[in-house]
C-alpha positions as CSV (number, residue, x, y, z in Angstrom):
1,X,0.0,0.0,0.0
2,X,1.4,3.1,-1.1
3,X,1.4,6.0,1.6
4,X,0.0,9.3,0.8
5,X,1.8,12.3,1.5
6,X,0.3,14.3,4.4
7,X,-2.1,17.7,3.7
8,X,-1.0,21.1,4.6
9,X,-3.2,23.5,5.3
10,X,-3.2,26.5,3.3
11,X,-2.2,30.1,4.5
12,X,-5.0,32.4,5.5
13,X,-5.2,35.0,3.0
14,X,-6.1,38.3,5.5
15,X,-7.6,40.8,3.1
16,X,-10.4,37.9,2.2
17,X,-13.1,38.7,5.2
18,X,-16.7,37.8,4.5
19,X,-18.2,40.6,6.5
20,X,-18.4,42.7,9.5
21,X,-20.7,41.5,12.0
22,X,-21.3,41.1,15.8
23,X,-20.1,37.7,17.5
24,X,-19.9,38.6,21.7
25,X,-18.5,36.3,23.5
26,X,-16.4,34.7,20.6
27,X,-12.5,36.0,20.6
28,X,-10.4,38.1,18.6
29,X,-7.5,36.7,16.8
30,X,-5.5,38.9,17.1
31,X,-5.2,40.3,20.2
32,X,-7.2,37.1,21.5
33,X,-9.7,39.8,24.1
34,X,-13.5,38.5,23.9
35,X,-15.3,40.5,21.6
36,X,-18.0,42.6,23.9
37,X,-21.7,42.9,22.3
38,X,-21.3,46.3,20.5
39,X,-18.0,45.5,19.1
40,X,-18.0,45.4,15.2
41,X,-15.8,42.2,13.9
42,X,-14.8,40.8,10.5
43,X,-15.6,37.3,10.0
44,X,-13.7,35.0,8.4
45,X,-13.0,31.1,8.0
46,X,-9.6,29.1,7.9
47,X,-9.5,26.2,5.9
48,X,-8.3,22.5,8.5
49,X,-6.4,20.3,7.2
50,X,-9.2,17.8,8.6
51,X,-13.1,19.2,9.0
52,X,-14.6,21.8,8.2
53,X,-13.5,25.5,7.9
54,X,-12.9,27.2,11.4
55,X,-14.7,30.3,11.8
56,X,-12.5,33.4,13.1
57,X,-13.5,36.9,14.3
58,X,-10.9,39.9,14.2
59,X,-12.1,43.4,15.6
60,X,-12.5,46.0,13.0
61,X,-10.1,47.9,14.0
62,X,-8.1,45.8,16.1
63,X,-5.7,47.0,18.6
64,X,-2.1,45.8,18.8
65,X,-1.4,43.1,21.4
66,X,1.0,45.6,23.1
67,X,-2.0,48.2,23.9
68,X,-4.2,46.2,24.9
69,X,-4.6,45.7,28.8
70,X,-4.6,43.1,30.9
């Protein structure tokens, strides 16, 4: 049996978000804080090497990890 070569998921491609939205509760991705109700998000999906696509949310405008507060 011959062995097949193992899949690679593909890079996410950042300027390809479906459309701003609200998703509280869910987290940012890049500066990983929860998304409170009012805050506008871009949604977007990353393709798994197994499954389906993951859904990710990223704030509109986004503040840099460094900013934010903890």
């Amino acid at each position: 049996m011959a062995r097949t070569k193992k899949a690679v998921a593909p890079e996410y491609d950042r300027d390809a978000w479906e459309y701003v939205t609200y998703a509280p509760g869910h987290k940012c991705s890049a500066c990983m804080r929860t998304v409170k109700p009012l805050d506008p998000v871009l949604r977007g999906t990353i393709d798994r090497t197994s499954g389906a696509p993951a859904v990710i949310y990223r704030h509109d405008k986004c503040p840099t990890p460094d900013a934010v507060a903890t």
